[in-house]
C-alpha positions as CSV (number, residue, x, y, z in Angstrom):
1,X,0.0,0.0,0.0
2,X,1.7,3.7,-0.8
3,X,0.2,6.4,1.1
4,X,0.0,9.2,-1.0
5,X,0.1,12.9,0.8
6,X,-1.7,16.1,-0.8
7,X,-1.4,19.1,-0.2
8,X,-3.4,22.6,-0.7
9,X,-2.5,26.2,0.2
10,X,-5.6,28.1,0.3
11,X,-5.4,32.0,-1.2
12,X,-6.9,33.5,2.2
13,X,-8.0,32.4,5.7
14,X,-11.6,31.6,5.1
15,X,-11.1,29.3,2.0
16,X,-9.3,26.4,1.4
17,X,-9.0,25.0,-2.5
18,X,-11.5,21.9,-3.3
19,X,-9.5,20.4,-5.8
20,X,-7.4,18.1,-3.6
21,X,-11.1,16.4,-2.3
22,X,-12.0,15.9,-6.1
23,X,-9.1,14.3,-7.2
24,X,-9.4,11.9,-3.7
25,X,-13.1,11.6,-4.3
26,X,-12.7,10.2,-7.9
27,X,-10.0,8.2,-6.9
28,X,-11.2,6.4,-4.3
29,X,-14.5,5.4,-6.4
30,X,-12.3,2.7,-7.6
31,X,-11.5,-0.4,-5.9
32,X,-8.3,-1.0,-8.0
33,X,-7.0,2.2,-6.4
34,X,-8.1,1.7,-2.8
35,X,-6.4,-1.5,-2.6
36,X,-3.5,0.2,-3.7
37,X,-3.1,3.5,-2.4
38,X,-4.7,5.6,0.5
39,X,-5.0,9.5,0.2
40,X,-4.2,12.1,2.6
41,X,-4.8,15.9,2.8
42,X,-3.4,18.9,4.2
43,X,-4.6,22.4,4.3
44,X,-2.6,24.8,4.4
45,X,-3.4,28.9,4.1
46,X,-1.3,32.0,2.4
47,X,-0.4,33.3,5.6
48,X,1.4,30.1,6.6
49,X,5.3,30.4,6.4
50,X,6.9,27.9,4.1
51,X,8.7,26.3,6.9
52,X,5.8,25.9,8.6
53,X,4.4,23.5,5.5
54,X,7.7,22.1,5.8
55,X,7.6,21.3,9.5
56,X,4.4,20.1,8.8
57,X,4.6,18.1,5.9
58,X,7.4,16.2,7.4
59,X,5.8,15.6,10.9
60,X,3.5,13.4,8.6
61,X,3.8,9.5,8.9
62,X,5.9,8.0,5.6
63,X,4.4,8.6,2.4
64,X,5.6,7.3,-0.9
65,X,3.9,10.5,-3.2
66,X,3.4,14.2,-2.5
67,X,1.0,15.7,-4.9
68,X,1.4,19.4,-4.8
69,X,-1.6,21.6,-6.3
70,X,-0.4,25.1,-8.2
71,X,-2.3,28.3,-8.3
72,X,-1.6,31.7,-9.2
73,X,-1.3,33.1,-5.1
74,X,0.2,29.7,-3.9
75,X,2.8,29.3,-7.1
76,X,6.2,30.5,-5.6
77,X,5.5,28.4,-2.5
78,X,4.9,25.0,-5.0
79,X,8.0,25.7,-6.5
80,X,10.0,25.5,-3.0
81,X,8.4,22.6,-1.7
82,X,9.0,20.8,-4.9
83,X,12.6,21.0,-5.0
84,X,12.5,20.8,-0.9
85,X,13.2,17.0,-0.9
86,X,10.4,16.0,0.8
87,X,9.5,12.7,-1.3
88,X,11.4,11.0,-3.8
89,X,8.3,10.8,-6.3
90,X,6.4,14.4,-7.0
91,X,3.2,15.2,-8.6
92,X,2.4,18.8,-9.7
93,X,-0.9,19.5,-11.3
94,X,-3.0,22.5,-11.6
95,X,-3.9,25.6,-13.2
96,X,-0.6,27.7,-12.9
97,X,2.5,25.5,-12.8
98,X,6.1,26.4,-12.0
99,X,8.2,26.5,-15.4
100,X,10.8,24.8,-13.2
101,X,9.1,21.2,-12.7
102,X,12.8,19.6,-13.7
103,X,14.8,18.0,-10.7
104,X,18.1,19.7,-9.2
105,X,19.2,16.4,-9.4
106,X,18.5,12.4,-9.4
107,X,17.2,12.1,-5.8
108,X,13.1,12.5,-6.8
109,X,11.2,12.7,-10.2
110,X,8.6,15.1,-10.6
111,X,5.8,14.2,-12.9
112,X,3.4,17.2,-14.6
113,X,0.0,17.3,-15.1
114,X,-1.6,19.5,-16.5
115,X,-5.1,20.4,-17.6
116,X,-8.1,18.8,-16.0
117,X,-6.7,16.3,-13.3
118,X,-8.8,13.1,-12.4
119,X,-8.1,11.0,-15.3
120,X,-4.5,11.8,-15.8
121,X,-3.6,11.0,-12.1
122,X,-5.6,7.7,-12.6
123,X,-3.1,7.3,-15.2
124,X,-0.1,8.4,-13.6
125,X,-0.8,5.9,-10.8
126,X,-2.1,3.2,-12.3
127,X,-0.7,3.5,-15.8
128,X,-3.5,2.6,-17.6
129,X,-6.8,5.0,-19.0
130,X,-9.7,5.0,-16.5
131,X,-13.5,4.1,-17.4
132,X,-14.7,7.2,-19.3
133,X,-17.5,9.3,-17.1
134,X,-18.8,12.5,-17.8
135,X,-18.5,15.3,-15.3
136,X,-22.0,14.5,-14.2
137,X,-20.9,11.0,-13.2
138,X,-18.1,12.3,-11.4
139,X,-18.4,11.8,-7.5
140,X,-18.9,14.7,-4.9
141,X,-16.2,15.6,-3.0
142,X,-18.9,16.7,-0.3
143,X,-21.2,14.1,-0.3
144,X,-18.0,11.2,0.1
145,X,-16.6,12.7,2.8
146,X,-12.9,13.8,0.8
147,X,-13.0,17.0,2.3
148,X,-11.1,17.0,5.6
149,X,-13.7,17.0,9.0
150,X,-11.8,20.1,10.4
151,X,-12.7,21.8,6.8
152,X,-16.6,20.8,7.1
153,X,-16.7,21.5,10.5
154,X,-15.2,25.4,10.7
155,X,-18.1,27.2,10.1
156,X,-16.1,30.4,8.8
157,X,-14.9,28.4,6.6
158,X,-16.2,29.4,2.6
159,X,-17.4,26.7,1.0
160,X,-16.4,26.0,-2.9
161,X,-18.9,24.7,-5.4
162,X,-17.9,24.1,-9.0
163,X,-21.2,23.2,-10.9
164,X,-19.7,23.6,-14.5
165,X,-16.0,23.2,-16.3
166,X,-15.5,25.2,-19.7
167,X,-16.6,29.1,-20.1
168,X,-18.5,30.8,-23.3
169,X,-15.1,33.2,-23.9
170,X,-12.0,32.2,-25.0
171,X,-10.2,34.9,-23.8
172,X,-6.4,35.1,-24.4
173,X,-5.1,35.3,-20.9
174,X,-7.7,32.9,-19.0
175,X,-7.7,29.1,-18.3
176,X,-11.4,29.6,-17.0
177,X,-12.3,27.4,-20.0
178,X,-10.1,24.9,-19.1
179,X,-9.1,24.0,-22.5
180,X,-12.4,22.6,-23.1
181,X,-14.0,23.6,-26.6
182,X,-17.4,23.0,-24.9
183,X,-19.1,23.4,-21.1
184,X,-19.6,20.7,-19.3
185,X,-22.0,20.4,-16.2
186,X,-22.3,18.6,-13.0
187,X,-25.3,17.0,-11.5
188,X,-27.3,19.8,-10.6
189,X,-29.1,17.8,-7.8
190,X,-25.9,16.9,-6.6
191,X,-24.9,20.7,-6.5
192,X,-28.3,21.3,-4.4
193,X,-27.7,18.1,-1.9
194,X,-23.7,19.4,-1.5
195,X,-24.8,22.7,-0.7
196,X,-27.8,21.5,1.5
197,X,-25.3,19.2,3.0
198,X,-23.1,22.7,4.1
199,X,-25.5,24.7,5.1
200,X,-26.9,22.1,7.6
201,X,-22.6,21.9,9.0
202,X,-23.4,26.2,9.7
203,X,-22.0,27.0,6.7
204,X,-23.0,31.1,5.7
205,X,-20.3,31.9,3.2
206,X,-20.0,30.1,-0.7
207,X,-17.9,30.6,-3.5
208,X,-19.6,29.2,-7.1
209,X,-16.1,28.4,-9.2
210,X,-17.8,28.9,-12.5
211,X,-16.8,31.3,-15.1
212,X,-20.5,32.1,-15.7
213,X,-22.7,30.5,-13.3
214,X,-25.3,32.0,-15.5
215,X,-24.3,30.3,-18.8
216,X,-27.3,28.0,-18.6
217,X,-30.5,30.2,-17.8
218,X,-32.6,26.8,-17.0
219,X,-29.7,25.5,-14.4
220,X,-29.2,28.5,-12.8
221,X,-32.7,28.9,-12.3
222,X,-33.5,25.6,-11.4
223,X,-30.2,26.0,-8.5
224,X,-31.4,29.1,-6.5
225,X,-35.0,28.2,-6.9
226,X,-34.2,24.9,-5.2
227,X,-32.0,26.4,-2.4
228,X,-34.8,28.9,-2.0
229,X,-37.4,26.0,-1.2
230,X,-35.0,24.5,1.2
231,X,-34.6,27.7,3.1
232,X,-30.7,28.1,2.6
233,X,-29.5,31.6,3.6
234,X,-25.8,31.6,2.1
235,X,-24.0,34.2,0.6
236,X,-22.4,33.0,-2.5
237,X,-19.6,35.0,-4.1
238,X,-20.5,34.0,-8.1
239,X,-19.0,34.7,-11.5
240,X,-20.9,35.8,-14.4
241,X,-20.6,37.4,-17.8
242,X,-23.0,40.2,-18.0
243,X,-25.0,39.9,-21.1
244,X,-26.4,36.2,-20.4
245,X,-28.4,37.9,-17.4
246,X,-32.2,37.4,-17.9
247,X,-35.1,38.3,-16.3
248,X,-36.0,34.5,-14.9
249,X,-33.0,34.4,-13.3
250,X,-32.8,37.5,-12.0
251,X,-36.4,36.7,-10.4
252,X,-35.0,34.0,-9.3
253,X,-32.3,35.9,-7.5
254,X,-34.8,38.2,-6.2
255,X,-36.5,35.4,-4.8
256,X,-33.1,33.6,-3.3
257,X,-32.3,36.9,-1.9
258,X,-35.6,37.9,-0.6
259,X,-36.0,34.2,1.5
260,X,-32.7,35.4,3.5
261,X,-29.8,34.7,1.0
262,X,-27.5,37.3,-0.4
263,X,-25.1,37.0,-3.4
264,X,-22.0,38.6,-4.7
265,X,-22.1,38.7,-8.6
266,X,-18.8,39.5,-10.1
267,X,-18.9,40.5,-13.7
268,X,-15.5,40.8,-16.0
269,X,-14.7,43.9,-17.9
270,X,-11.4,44.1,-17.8
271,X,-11.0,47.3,-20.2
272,X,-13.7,49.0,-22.0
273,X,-10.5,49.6,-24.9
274,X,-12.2,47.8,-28.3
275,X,-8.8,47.5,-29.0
276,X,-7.2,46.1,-25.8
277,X,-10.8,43.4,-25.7
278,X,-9.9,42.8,-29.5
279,X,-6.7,42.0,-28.5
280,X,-7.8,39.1,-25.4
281,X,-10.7,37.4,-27.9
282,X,-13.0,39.4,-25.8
283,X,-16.4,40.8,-27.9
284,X,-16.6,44.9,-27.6
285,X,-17.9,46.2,-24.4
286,X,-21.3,47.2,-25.4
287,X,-22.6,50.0,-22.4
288,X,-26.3,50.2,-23.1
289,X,-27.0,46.4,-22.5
290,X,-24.4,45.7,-19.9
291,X,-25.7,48.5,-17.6
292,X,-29.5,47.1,-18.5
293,X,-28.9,43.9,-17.1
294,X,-26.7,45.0,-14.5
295,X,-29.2,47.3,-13.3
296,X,-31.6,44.4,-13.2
297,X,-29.4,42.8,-11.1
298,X,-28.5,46.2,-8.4
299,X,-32.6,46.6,-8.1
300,X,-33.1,43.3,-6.3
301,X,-30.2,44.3,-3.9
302,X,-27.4,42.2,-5.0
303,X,-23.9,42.9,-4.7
304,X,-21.8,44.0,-8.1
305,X,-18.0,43.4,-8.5
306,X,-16.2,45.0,-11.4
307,X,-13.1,43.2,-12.6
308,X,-10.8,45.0,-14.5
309,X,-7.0,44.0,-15.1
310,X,-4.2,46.5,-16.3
311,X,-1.2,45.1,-18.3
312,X,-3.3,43.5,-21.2
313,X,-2.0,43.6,-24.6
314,X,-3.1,47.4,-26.2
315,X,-3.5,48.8,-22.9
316,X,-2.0,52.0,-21.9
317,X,-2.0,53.8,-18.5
318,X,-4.2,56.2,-19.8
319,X,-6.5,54.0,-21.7
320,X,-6.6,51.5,-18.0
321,X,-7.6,54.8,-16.4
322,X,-10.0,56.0,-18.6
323,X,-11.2,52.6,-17.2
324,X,-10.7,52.9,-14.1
325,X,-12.6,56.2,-14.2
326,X,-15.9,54.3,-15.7
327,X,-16.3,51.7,-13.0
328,X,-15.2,53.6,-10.1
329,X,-18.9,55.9,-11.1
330,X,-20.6,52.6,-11.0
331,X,-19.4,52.4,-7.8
332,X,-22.1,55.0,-6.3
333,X,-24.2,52.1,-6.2
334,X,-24.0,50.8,-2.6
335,X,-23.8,47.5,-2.9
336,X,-21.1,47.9,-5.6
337,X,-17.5,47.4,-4.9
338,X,-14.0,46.6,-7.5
339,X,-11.9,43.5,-8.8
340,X,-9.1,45.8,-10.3
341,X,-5.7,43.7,-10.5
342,X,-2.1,43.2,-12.6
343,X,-2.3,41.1,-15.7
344,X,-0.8,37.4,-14.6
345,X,0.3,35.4,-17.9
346,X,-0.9,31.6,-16.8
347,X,0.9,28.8,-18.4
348,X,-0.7,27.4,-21.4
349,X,-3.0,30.5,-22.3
350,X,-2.6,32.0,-25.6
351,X,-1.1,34.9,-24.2
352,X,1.5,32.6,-22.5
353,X,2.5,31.5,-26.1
354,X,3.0,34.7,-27.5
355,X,4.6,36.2,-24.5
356,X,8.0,37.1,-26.8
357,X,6.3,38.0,-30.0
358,X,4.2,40.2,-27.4
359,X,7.2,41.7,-26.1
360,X,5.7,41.6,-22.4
361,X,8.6,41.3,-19.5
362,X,6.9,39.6,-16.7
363,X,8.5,38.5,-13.4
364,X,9.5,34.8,-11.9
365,X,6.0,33.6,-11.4
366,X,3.8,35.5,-14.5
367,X,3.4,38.8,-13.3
368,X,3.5,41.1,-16.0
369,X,6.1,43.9,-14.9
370,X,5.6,45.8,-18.1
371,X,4.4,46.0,-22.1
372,X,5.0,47.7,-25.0
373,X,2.5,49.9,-24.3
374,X,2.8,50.0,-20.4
375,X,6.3,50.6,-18.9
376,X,7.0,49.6,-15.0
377,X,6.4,52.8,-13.7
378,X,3.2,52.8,-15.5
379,X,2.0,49.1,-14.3
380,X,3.4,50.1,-10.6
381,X,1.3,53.3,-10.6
382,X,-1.7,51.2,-11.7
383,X,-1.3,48.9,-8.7
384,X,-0.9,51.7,-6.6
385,X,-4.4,53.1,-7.8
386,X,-5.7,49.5,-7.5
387,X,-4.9,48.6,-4.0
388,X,-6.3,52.2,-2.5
389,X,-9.6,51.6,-5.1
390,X,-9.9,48.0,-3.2
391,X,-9.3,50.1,0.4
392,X,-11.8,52.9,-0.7
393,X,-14.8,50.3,-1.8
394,X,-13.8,47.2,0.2
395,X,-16.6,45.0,0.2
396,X,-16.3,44.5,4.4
397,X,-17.6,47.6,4.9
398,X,-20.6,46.9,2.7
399,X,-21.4,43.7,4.9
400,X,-20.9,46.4,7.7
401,X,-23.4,49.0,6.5
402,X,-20.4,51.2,7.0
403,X,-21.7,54.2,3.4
404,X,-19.3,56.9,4.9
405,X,-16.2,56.7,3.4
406,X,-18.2,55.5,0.1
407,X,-20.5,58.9,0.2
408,X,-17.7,61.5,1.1
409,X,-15.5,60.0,-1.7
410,X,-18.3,61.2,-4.3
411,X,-19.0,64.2,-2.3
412,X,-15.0,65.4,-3.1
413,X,-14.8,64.3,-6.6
414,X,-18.4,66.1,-7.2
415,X,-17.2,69.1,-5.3
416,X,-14.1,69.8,-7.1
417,X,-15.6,68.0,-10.2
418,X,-11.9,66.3,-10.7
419,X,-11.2,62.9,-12.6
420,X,-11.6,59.6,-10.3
421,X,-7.8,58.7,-11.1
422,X,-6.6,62.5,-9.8
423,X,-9.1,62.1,-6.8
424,X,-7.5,58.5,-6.0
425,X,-3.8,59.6,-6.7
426,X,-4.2,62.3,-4.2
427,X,-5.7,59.9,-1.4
428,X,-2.6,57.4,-2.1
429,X,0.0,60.0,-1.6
430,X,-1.1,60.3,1.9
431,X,-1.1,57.0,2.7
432,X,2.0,56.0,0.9
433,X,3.8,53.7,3.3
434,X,5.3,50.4,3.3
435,X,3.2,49.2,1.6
436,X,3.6,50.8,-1.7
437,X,7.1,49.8,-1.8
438,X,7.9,48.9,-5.5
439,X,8.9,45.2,-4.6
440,X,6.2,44.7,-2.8
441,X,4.0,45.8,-5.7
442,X,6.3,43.7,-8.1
443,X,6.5,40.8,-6.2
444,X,3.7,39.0,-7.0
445,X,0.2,37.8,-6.5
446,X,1.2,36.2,-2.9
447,X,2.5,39.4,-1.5
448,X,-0.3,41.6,-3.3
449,X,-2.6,39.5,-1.3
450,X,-0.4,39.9,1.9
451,X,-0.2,43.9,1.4
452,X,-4.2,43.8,1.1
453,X,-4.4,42.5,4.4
454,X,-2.1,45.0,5.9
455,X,-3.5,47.6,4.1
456,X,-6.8,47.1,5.8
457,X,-5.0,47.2,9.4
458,X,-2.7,50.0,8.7
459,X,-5.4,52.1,7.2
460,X,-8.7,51.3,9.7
461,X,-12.0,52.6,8.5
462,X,-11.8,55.3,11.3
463,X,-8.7,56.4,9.7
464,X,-9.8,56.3,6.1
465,X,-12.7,58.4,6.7
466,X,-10.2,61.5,8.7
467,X,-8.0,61.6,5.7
468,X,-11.2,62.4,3.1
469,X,-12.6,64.3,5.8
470,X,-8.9,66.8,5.8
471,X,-8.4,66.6,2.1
C-alpha cells in the first residue's frame, strides 16, 4: 500500500482549495485504487510560512507520493516545496504551474500534469486510462466525505462549489475554459444536496467556481429556486458574464435573496479599450445592455464586483484609467465594490504563447512587470491606484453597513468636479507607506494578497474616513 500525501495552500484564511477532495473523491471510487493507495490531505493557508508547511509536511507518517496543487497566489510556494526534498516521487498539477518542474538532481522525479486532473492522475498511478465518465458522473467531493472534517466543520470556513468546467469566452489570458471547446455540467441535484449538506454543517459563506454560473439560464434557475425551497441563507460569491443575465434568473435571484440569502455577482470587464478586448478574444464592451442587465441585477439588492486588469496587450495607462474612471462611477451604487488587478500570464493560455512575440517582460511567477505599451512605472502606478480603489470600496464595509467613506469620496470628486484617477492619486499620496514599496507591488500575487491585508489594518475605516474628511 503507498500512502500518497496532498497538499493545498488556500489564497486567504476563510477558504481552502476543493481540488485536492475531487481528485481523492474520484480516486477512491475505484477499488483497484483503494487497494492500492490511501489518500491524505493537508490544508494549508497563504499566511502560513513555508517552513511551517515544511515542519508540517514532514511531521507526517511516511508517504511514498506528494501531490502538490499550483495556483496563481500559492505558485512560488509550489515551487520551494518541490525541489524541498520531501519525497522522492512528486506530482504537480494544476492551473498555474512552476516553469521549473525539472529536478536539481537524481534524488526525486517530478511528474506534470496539467489540464483537467482526475483522469491523468488515474493514469499516472495506475498506468492505464480510466473508465470514461462524464462530469455528471463524477463523485462529490462533499457528499463522500474527501474533504477534511476540520474543513466541514469550521463554520467560517467558505465553502467552494464548482457546478460547471468550460466558459462561453475564449479569452487570451484565462484558463477559466479549461481548455475545453465545450461546457460541461455537473449533476445539478448533486450541487443542491452538497450545498444543502453545508448549510446544515453552519455553513453562511459560498464561493460558485464557475466562469459564468449563469451560462445555462434553466440551471441556474432551477439551482437558486431549489436552495430557495430548502430555506438556505448563504451568501455566494459567483461569477458571471453580464449579457447572459435574464429576467428568470434574476427573479429568481430576487427570490433567493428575498428568503434570506444574499449574493455577490462579479462580472469581468477588464478594459472598455475595443482594441485592448480585440486583442484578449473578448467581444466589444457594449454599455447600453451591460448597464440594462446589471441594473436588473443592483434593483433586487445584489452585490456588483467590477473586474478589471491593467497590463493587457493594447492597454496603456491612460486607456486602463479611462477605465478605471468608468467603473469607479458605477461604484455609487451601494452595494457595488471593485476587482481591479495586474495582468498574470498563466501557463498554457494564448497569451503565454505569445509572450516574446508580445514583447511583455513579466517576473518569476507570470506577473506582468511591463508592455509595450505600459512601462513599469506605468504598471506600478496602476497597482498603486488599485490597491487604494480595493481600500476605498472594500466590500467588508458593505457587509458592515459602514456608506461613509463611500459617500464623502463622491462628495470630493463632485465638489471639485476632478477625474476619479486624480481624486485616487491624491488619497494614495497620503497614505503611501510600506506598503507601496515597489517590490512589494512587483513581487507577486502572494505578496499583493499579503499587502491587502495590511493595508486594511494600517489604514482602519476610522482612519480612512479622517483623511477624506482633511483633504
Amino acid at each position: 500500500m503507498k500512502n500518497i500525501l496532498m497538499i493545498s495552500i488556500a489564497g486567504t484564511e476563510i477558504n481552502f482549495l476543493i481540488s485536492m477532495p475531487t481528485l481523492k473523491a474520484y480516486m477512491n471510487q475505484f477499488e483497484e485504487v483503494r487497494s492500492q493507495y490511501t489518500f491524505t490531505i493537508l490544508d494549508f493557508k497563504l499566511i502560513d510560512t513555508i517552513d511551517y508547511i515544511i515542519r508540517k509536511i514532514k511531521e507526517q507518517p511516511v508517504f511514498n507520493i506528494l501531490c502538490l496543487s499550483s495556483y496563481t497566489w500559492n505558485k512560488e510556494r509550489i515551487e520551494i516545496l518541490m525541489h524541498a526534498h520531501l519525497c522522492k516521487d512528486i506530482i504537480v498539477g494544476g492551473p498555474d504551474i512552476p516553469e521549473n518542474c525539472n529536478p536539481h538532481d537524481s534524488s526525486y522525479t517530478i511528474t506534470k500534469i496539467e489540464g483537467e486532473g482526475e483522469e491523468k492522475l488515474f493514469y499516472s498511478l495506475m498506468n492505464y486510462i480510466p473508465p470514461k465518465q462524464t462530469l455528471a458522473e463524477k463523485p462529490s467531493a462533499y457528499l463522500t466525505n474527501s474533504v477534511n472534517e476540520n474543513v466541514i466543520n469550521d463554520k467560517s470556513m467558505c465553502i467552494n462549489i464548482e457546478t460547471m468546467r468550460g466558459c462561453n469566452y475564449r479569452c487570451a489570458y484565462c484558463a477559466y475554459h479549461k481548455f475545453l471547446d465545450h461546457i460541461e455540467y455537473r449533476d445539478r441535484d448533486v450541487i443542491v444536496q452538497e450545498i444543502e449538506f453545508l448549510y446544515k454543517k453552519g455553513k453562511t459563506l459560498g464561493l460558485i467556481l464557475d466562469s459564468n454560473f449563469f451560462a445555462n439560464e434553466q440551471r441556474a434557475v432551477y439551482i437558486l429556486d431549489k436552495l430557495t425551497d430548502l430555506n438556505i441563507h448563504i451568501k455566494f460569491d459567483i461569477e458571471i458574464i453580464g449579457s447572459f443575465i435574464t429576467e428568470p434568473i434574476v427573479q429568481s435571484c430576487n427570490r433567493y435573496m428575498r428568503n434570506g440569502g444574499d449574493l455577490l455577482i462579479a462580472t469581468g470587464i477588464q478594459s472598455i479599450n475595443k482594441d485592448v478586448l480585440k486583442a484578449i478574444n473578448r467581444p466589444p464592451y457594449d454599455e447600453k445592455v451591460f448597464n440594462e442587465k446589471i441594473k436588473s441585477i443592483e434593483k433586487i439588492g445584489a452585490m456588483i464586483r467590477y473586474d478589471l486588469i491593467a497590463g493587457l496587450p493594447k492597454e496603456t495607462k491612460s486607456s486602463y484609467e479611462n477605465s478605471i474612471d468608468y467603473v469607479i462611477n458605477l461604484l455609487r451604487y451601494d452595494r457595488s465594490c471593485p476587482g481591479f488587478s495586474i495582468l498574470h500570464i498563466i501557463p498554457f493560455t494564448q497569451i503565454a504563447k505569445n509572450v516574446k512575440e508580445l514583447g511583455f517582460l513579466i517576473n518569476n511567477i507570470g506577473v506582468v512587470l511591463s508592455t509595450p505599451t505600459m512601462s513599469q512605472e506605468d504598471i506600478i502606478e496602476c497597482n498603486k491606484l488599485n490597491l487604494i480603489i480595493r481600500r476605498l470600496f472594500d466590500p467588508s464595509d458593505i457587509d458592515n453597513n459602514r456608506k461613509e467613506v463611500r459617500c464623502l469620496y463622491f462628495k470630493l470628486k463632485d465638489k471639485y468636479h476632478i477625474s476619479n484617477v486624480k481624486l485616487l492619486t491624491s488619497i494614495y499620496k497620503l497614505v503611501e507607506t510600506e506598503i507601496f514599496k515597489k517590490r512589494s507591488i512587483l513581487n507577486g500575487i502572494a505578496e499583493s494578497r499579503l499587502i491587502w491585508t495590511r493595508m486594511r489594518t494600517e489604514i482602519p475605516y476610522d482612519k480612512l474616513l479622517n483623511i477624506l474628511e482633511n483633504l
